[in-house]
py3Dmol code that shows the C-alpha trace and the ligand (Angstrom):
import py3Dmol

protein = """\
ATOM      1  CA  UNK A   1       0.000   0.000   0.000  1.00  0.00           C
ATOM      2  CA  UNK A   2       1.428   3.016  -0.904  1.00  0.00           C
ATOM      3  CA  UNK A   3       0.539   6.381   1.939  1.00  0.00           C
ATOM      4  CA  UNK A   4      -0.162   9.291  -0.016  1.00  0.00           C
ATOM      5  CA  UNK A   5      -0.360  13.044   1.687  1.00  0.00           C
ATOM      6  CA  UNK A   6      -0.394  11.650   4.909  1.00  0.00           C
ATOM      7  CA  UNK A   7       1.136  14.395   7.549  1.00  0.00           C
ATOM      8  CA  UNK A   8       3.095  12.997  10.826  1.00  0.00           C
ATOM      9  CA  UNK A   9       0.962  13.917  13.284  1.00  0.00           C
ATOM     10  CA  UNK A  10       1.828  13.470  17.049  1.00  0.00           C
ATOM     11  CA  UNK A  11      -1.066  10.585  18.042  1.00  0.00           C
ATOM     12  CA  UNK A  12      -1.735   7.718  20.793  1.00  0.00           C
ATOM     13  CA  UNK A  13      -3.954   5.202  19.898  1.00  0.00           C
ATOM     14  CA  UNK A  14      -5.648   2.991  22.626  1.00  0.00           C
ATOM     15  CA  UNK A  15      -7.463   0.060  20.691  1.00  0.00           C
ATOM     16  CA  UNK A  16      -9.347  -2.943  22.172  1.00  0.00           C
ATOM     17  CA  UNK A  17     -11.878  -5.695  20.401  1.00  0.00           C
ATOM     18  CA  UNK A  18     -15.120  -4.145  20.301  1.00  0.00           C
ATOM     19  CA  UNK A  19     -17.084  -7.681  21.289  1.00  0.00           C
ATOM     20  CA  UNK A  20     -21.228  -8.471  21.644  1.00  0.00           C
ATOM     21  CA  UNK A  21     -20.332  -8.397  25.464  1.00  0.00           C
ATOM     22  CA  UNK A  22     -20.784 -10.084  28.604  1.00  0.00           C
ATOM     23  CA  UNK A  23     -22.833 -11.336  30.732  1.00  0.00           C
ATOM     24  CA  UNK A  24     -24.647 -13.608  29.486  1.00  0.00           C
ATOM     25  CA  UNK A  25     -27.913 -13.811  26.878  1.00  0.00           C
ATOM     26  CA  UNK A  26     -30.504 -11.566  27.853  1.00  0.00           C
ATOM     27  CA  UNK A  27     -28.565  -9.262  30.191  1.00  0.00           C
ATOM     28  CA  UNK A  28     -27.527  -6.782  27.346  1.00  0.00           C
ATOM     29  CA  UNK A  29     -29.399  -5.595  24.570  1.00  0.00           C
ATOM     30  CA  UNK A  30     -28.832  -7.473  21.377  1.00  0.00           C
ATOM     31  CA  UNK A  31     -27.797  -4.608  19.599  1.00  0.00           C
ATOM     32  CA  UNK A  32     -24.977  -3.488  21.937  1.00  0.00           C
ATOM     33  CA  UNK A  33     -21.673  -4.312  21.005  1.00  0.00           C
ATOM     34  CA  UNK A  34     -18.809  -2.662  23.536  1.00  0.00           C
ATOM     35  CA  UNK A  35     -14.983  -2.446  24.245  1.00  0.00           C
ATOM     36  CA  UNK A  36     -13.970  -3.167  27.775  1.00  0.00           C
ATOM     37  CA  UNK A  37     -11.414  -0.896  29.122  1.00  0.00           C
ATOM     38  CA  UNK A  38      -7.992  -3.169  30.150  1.00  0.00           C
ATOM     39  CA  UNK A  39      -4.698  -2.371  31.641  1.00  0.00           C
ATOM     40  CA  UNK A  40      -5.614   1.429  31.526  1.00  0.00           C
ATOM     41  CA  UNK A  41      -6.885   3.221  34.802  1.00  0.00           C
ATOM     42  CA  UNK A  42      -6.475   6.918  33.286  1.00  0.00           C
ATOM     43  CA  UNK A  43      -5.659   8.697  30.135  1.00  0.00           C
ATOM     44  CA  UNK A  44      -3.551  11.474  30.383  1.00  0.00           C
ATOM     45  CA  UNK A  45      -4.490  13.563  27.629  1.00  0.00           C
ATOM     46  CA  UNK A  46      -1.275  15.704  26.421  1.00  0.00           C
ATOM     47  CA  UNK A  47      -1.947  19.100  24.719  1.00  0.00           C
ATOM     48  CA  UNK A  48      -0.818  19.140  21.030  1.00  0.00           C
ATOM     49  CA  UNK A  49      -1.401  14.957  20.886  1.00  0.00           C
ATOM     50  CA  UNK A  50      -4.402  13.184  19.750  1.00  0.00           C
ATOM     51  CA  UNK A  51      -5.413  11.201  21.974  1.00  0.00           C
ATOM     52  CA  UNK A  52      -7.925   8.055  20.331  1.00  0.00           C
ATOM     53  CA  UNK A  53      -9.635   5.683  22.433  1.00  0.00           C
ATOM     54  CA  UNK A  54     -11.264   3.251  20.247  1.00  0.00           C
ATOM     55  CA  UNK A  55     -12.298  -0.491  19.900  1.00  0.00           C
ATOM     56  CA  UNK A  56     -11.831  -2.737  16.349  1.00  0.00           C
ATOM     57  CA  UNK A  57     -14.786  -5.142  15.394  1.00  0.00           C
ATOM     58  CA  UNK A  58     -13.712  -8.475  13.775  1.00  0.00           C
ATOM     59  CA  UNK A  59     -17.575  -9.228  13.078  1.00  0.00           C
ATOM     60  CA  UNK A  60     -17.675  -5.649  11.102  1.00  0.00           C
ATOM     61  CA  UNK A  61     -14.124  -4.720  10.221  1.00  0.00           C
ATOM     62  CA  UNK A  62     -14.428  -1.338  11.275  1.00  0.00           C
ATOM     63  CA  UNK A  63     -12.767   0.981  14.043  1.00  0.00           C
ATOM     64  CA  UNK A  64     -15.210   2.945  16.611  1.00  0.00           C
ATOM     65  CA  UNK A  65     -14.003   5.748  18.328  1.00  0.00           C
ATOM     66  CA  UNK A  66     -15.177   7.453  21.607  1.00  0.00           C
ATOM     67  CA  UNK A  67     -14.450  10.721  22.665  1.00  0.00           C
ATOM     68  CA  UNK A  68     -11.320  10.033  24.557  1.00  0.00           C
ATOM     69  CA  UNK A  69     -11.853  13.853  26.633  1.00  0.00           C
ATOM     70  CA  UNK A  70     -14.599  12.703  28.269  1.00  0.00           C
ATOM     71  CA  UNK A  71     -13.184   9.272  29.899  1.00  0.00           C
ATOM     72  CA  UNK A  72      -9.636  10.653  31.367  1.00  0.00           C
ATOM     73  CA  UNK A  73     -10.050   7.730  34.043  1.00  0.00           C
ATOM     74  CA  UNK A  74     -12.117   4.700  34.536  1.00  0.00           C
ATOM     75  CA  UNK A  75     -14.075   3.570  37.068  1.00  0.00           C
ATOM     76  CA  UNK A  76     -15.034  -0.125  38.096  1.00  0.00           C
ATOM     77  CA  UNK A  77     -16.626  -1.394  34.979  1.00  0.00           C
ATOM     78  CA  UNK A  78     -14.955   0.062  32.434  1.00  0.00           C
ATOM     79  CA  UNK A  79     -17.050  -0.291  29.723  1.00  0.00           C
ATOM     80  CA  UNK A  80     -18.058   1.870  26.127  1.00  0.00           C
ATOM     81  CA  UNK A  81     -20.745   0.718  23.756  1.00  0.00           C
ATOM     82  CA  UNK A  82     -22.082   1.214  20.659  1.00  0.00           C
ATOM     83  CA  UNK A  83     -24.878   0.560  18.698  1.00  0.00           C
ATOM     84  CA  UNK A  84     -24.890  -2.636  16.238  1.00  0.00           C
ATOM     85  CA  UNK A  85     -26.564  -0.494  13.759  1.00  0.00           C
ATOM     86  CA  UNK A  86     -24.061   2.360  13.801  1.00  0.00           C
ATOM     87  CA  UNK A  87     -21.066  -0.245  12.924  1.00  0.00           C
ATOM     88  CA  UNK A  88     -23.683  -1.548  10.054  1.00  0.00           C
ATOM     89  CA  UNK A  89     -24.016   1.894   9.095  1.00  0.00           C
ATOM     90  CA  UNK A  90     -20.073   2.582   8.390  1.00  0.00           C
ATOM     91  CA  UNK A  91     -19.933  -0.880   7.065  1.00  0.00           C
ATOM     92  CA  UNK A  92     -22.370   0.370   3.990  1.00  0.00           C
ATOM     93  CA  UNK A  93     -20.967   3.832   3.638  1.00  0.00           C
ATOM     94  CA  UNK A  94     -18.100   3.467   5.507  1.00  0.00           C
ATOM     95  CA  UNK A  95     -18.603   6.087   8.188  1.00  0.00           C
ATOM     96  CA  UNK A  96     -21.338   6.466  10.813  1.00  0.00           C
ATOM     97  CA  UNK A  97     -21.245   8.534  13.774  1.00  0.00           C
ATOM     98  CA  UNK A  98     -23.908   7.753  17.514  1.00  0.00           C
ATOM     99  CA  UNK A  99     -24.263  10.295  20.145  1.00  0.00           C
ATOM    100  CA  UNK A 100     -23.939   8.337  23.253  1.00  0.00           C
ATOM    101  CA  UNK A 101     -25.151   9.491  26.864  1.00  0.00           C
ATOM    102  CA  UNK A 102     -22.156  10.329  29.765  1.00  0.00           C
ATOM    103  CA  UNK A 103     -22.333  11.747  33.027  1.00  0.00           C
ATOM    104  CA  UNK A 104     -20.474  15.344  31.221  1.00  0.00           C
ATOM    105  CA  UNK A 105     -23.320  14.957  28.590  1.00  0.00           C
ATOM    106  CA  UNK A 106     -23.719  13.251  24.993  1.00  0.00           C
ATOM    107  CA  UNK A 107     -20.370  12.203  23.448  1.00  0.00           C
ATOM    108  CA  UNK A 108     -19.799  11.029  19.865  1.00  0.00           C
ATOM    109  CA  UNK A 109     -18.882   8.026  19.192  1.00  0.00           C
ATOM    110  CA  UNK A 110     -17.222   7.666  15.593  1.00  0.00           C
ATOM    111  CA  UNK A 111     -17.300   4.306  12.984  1.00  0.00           C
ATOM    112  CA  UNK A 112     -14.863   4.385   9.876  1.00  0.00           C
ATOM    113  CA  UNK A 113     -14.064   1.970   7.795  1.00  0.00           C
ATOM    114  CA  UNK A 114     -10.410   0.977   7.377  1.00  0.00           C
ATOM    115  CA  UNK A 115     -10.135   2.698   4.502  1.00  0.00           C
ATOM    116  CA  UNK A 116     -11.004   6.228   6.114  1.00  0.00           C
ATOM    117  CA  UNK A 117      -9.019   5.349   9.121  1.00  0.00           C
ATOM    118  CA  UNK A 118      -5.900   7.311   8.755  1.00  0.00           C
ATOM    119  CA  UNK A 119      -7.755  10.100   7.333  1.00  0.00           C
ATOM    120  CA  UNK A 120      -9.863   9.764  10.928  1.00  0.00           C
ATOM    121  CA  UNK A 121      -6.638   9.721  12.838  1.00  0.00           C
ATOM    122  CA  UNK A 122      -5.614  13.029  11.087  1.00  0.00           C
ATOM    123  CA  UNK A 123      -9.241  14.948  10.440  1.00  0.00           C
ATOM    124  CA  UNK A 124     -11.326  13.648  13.098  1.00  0.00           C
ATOM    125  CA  UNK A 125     -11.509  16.030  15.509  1.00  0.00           C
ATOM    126  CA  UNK A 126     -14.325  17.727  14.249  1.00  0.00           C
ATOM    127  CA  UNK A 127     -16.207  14.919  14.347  1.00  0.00           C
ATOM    128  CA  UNK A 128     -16.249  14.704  18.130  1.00  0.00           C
ATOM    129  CA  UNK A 129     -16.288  18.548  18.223  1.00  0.00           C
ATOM    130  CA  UNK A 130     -20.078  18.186  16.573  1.00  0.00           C
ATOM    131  CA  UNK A 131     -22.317  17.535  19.471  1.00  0.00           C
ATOM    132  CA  UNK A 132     -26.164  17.480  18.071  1.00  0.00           C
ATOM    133  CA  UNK A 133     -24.690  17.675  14.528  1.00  0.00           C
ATOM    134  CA  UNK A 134     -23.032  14.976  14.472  1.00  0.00           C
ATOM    135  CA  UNK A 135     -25.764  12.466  12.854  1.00  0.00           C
ATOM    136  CA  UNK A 136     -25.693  14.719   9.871  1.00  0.00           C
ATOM    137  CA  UNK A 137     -22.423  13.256   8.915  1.00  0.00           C
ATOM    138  CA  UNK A 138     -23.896  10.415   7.120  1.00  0.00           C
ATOM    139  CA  UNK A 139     -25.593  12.506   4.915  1.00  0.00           C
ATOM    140  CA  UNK A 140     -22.497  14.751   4.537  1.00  0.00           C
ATOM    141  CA  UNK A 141     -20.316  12.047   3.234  1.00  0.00           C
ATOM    142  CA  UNK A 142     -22.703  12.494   0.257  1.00  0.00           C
ATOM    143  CA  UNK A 143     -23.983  15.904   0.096  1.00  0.00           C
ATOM    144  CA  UNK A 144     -23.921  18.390  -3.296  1.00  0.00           C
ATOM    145  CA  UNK A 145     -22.656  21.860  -2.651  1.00  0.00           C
ATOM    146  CA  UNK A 146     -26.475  22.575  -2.389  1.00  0.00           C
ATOM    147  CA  UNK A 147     -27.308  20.310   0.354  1.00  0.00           C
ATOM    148  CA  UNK A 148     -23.706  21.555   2.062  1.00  0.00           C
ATOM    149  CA  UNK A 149     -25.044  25.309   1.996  1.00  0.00           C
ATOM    150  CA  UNK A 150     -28.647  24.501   3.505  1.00  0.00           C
ATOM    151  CA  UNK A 151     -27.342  22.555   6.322  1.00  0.00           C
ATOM    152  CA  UNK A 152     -24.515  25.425   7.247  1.00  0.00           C
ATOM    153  CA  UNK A 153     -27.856  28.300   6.704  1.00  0.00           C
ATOM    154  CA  UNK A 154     -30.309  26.588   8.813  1.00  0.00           C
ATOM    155  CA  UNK A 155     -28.146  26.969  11.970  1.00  0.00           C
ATOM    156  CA  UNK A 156     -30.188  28.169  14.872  1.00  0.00           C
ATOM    157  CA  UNK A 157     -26.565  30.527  16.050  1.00  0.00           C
ATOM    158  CA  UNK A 158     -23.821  31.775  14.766  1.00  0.00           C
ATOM    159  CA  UNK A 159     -21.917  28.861  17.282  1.00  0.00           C
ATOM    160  CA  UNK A 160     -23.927  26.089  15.578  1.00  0.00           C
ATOM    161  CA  UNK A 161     -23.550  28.061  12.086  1.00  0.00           C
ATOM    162  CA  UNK A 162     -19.792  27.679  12.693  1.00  0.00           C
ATOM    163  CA  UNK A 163     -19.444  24.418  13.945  1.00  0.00           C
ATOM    164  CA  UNK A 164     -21.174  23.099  10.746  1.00  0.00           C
ATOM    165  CA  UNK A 165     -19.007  24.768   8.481  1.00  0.00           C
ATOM    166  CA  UNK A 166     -16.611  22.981   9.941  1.00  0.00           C
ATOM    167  CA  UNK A 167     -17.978  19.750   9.916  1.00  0.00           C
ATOM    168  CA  UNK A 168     -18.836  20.304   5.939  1.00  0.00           C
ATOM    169  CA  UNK A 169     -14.885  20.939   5.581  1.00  0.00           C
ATOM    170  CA  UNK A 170     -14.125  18.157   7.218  1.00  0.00           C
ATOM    171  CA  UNK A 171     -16.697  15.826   5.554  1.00  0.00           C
ATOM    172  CA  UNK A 172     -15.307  16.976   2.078  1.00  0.00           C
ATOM    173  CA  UNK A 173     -11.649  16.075   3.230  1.00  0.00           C
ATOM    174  CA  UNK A 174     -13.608  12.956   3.933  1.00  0.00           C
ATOM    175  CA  UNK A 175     -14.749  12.673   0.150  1.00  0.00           C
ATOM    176  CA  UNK A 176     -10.935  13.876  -1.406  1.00  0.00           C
ATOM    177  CA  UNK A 177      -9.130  11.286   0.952  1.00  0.00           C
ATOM    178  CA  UNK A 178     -11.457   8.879  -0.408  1.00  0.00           C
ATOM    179  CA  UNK A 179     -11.485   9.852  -4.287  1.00  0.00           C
ATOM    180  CA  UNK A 180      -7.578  10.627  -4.460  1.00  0.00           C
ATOM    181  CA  UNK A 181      -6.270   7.292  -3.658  1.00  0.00           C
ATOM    182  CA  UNK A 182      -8.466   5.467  -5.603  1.00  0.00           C
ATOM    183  CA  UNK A 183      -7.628   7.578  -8.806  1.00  0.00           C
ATOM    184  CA  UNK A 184      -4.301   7.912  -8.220  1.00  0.00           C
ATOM    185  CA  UNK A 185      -3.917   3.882  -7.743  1.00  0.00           C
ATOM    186  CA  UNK A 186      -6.422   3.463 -10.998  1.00  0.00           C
ATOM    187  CA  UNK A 187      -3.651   5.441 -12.928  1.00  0.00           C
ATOM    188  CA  UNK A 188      -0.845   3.573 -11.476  1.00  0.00           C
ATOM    189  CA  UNK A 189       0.130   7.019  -9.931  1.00  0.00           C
ATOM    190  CA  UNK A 190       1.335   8.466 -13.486  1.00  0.00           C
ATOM    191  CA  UNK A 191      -0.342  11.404 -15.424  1.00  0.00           C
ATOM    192  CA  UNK A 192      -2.479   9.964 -17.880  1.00  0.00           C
ATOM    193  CA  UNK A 193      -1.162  12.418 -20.320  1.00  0.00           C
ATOM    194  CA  UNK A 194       2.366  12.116 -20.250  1.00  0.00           C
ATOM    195  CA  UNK A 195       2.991   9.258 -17.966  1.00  0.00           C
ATOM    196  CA  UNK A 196       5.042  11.307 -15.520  1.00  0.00           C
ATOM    197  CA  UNK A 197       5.076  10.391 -11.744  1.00  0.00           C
ATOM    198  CA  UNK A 198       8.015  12.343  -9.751  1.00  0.00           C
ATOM    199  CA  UNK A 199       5.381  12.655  -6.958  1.00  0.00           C
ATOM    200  CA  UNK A 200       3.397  15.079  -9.493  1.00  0.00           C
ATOM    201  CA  UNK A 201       0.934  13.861 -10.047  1.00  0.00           C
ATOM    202  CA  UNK A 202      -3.180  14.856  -8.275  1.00  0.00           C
ATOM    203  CA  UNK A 203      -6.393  13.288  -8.790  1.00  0.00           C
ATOM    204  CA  UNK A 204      -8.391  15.733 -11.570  1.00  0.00           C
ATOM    205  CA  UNK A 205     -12.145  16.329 -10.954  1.00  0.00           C
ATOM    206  CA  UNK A 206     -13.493  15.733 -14.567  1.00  0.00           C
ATOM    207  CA  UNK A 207     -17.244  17.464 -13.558  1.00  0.00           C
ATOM    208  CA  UNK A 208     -15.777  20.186 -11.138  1.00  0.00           C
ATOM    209  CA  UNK A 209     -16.315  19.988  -7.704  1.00  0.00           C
ATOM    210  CA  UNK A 210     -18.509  22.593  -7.581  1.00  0.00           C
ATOM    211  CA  UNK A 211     -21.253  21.283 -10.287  1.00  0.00           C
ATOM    212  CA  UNK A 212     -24.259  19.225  -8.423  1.00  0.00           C
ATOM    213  CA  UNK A 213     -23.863  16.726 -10.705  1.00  0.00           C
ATOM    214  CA  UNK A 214     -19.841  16.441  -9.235  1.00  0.00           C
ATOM    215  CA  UNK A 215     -19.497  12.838  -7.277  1.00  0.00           C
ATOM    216  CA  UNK A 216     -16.183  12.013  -5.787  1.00  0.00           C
ATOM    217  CA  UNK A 217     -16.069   8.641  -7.792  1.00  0.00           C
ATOM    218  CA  UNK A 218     -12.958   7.228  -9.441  1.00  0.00           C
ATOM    219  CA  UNK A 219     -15.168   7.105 -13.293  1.00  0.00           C
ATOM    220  CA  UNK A 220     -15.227  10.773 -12.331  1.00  0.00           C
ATOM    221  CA  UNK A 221     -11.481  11.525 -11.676  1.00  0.00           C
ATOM    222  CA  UNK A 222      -8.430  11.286 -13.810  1.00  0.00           C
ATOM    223  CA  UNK A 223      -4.953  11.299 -12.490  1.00  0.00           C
ATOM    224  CA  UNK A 224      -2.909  14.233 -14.324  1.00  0.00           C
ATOM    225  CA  UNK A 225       0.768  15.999 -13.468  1.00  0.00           C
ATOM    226  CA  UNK A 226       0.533  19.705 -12.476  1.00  0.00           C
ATOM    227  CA  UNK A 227       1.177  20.935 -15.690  1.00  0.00           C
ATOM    228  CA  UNK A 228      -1.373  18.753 -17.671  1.00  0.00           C
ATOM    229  CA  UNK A 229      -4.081  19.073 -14.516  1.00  0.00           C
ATOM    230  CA  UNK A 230      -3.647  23.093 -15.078  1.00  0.00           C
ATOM    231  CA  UNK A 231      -3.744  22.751 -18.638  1.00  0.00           C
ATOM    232  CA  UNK A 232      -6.901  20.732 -18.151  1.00  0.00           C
ATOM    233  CA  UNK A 233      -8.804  22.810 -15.443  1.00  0.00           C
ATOM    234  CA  UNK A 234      -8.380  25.984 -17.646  1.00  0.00           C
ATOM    235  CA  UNK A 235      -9.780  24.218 -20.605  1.00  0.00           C
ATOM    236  CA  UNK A 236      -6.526  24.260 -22.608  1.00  0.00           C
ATOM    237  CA  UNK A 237      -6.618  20.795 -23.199  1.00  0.00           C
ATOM    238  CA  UNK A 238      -9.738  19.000 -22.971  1.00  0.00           C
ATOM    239  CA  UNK A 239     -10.743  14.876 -22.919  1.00  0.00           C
ATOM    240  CA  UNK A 240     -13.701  13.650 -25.492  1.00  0.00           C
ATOM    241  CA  UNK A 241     -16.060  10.982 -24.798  1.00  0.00           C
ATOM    242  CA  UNK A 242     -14.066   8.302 -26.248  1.00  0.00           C
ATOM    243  CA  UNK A 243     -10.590   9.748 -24.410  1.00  0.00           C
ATOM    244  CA  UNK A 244      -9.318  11.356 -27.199  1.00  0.00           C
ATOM    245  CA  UNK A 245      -7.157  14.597 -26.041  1.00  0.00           C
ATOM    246  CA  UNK A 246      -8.000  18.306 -28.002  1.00  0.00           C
ATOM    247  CA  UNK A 247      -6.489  21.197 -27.416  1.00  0.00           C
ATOM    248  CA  UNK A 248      -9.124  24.498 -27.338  1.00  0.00           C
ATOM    249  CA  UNK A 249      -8.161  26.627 -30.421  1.00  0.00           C
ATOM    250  CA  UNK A 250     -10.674  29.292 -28.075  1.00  0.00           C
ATOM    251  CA  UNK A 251      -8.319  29.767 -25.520  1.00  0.00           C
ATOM    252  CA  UNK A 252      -5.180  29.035 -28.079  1.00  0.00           C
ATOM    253  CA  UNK A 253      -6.236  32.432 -29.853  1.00  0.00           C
ATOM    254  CA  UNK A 254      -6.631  34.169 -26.250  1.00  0.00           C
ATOM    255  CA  UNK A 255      -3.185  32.971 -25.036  1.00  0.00           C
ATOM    256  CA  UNK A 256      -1.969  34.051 -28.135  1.00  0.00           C
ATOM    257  CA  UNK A 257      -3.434  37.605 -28.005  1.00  0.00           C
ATOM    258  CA  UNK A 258      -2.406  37.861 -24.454  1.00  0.00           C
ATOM    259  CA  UNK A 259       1.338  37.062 -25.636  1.00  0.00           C
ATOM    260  CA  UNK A 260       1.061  33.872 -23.198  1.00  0.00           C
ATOM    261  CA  UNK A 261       1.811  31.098 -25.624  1.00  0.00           C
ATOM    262  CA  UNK A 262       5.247  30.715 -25.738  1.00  0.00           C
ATOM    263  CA  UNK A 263       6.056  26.921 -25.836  1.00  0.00           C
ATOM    264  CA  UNK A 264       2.906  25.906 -26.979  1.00  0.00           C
ATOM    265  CA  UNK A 265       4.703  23.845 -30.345  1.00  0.00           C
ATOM    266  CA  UNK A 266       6.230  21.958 -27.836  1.00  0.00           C
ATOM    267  CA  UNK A 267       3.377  21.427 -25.198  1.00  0.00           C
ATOM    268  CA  UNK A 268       1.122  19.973 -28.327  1.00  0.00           C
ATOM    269  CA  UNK A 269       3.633  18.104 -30.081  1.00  0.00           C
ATOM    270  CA  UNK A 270       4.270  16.267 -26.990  1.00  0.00           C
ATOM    271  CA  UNK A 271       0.279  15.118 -26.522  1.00  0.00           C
ATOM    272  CA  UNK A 272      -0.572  11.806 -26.941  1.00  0.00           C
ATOM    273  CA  UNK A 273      -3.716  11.249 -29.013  1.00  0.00           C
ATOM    274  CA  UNK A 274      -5.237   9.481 -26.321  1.00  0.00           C
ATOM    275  CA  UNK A 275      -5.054   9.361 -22.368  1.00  0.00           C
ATOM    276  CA  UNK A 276      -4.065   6.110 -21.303  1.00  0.00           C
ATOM    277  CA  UNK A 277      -7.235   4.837 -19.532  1.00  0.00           C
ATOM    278  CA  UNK A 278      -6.899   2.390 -16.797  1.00  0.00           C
ATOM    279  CA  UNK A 279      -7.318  -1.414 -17.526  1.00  0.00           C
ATOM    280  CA  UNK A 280      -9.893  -2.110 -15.786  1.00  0.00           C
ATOM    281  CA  UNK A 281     -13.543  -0.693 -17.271  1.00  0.00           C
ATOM    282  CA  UNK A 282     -14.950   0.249 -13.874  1.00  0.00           C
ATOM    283  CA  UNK A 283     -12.486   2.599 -13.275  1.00  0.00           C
ATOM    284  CA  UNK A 284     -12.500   4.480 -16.855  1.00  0.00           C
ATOM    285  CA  UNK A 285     -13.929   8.139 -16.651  1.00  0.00           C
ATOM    286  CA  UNK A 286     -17.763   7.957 -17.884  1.00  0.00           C
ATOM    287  CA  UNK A 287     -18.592   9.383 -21.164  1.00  0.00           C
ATOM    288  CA  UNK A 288     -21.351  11.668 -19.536  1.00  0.00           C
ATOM    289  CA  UNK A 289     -18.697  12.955 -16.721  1.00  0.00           C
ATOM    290  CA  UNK A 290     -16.831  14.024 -19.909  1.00  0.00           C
ATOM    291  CA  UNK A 291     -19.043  15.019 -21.577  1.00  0.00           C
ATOM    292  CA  UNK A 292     -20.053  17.796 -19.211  1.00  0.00           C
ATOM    293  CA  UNK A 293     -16.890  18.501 -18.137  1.00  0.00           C
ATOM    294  CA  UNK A 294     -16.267  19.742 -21.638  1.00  0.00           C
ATOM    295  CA  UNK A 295     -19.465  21.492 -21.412  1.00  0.00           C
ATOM    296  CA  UNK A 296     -18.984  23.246 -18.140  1.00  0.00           C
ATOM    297  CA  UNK A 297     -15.745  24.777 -18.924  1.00  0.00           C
ATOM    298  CA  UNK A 298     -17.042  25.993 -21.922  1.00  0.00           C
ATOM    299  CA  UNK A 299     -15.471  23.890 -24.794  1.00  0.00           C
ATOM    300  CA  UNK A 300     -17.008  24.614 -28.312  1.00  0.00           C
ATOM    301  CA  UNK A 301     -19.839  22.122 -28.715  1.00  0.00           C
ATOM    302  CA  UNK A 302     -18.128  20.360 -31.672  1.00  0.00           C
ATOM    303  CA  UNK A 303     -16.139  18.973 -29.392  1.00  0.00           C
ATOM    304  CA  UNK A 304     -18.409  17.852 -27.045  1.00  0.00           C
ATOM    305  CA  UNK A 305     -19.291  14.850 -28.898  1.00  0.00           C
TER     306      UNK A 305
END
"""
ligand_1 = """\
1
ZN
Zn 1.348 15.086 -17.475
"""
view = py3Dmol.view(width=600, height=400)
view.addModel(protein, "pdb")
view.setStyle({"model": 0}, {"cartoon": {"style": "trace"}})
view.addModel(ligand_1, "xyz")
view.setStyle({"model": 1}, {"stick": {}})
view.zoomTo()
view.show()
């Protein structure tokens, strides 16, 4: 596996099995599934370190995380559930989040999938940080920009209003940490242009992000260098339906007027006539993405074919 754009961070993880727990049918609710604090009396939390207390389920394969702040030290039956249905949840979507009663108030308890889980160790803060909010994350992990701007607007104060900005951030980082790796590894981690790596190389939104119609899925993503990704966004070069690269003569022309098109004999002669696509069908950008990626950044309609 190769760890891309992940930050050292300063981080102690406490991790038990999260099991159906104990004693005995009938005594606990079917649906509770727990970790049983062991070897730990206190946590001392130390500023500038995440601190994650959290529990692995074999039966799920994902990682729950409570909200570590809130159980500094333990008492005689150290024990933290969670709900069945909340590890279900992150199973299916791959993140789920349950506010869960304490003596200081409701906590959050977090559910990622492994996938997400390093991107939790770095990002998750907010998470915990969203009190009442915090069941909107499942339906920010698949929100349009739309659905994003409601959510922050209908915030009873300018605390709450804050708060879920934040938690929109950090549900997008969600969606990028997601959608990068996936195109990048789809593309072998080389521009599909001009087959350069040298750690250059970003995942490329074909429908911009900040289109409705935009979904953080690998068929809408192609894995492009800096140069070619800038070329790209700014419509200089564009991808047809059936992959075949074009450069704009529109903005050709306007480079040319501005007197910005020095090297641009080079630049062309050096396209392919094709991306290279990735071998496997699944993970080939759609037709429609590009399509209306053409469309959106304004490409002469004879090319969007
Ligand atoms: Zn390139």
């Amino acid at each position: 596996m190769r760890v891309i754009g992940l930050r050292p961070t300063d981080c102690i993880l406490f991790l038990w099995t999260i099991t159906s727990g104990g004693g005995g049918e009938g005594v606990r609710p079917a649906d509770e599934r727990r970790i049983q604090i062991t070897n730990v009396s206190r946590l001392r939390l130390e500023p500038g370190v995440r601190t994650l207390l959290g529990g692995w389920s074999q039966e799920h394969n994902v990682y729950a995380f409570w909200d570590a702040r809130r159980h500094t030290s333990f008492g005689r039956s150290p024990s933290l559930q969670v709900a069945n249905e909340t590890l279900e949840t992150a199973v299916e979507i791959g993140i789920a989040t349950q506010l869960r009663p304490t003596a200081g108030g409701q906590e959050v308890v977090v559910v990622v999938s492994p996938s997400s889980l390093l991107w939790y160790l770095e990002n998750g803060a907010a998470l915990q940080n969203a009190e009442g909010d915090a069941p909107a994350v499942v339906t920010l992990a698949d929100a349009t920009p739309e659905e994003e701007r409601e959510f922050i607007d209908s915030a009873a104060t300018e605390d709450q209003s804050a708060r879920r900005y934040d938690l929109v951030e950090t549900m997008r980082a969600y969606r990028d940490a997601k959608f990068r790796p996936a195109v990048l590894q789809a593309y072998s981690y080389k521009c599909a242009v001009c087959d350069v790596d040298l750690s250059l190389v970003d995942a490329a939104h074909i429908v911009p992000v900040s289109h409705p119609e935009s979904a953080d899925e690998v068929t809408n993503g192609v894995a492009l260098c800096s140069l070619h990704h800038g070329a790209f966004d700014s419509a200089l070069i564009g991808i047809q339906s059936d992959y075949r690269l074009v450069v704009n003569p529109a903005r050709v022309s306007r480079l040319r007027d501005l007197q910005l098109a020095s090297g641009l004999p080079g630049f062309q002669a050096r396209l392919p006539e094709s991306i290279r696509v990735p071998a496997s069908i699944e993970a080939r950008p759609s037709p429609k993405n590009l399509r209306l990626g053409l469309e959106l950044r304004r490409w002469p309609s004879t090319f969007v074919a």
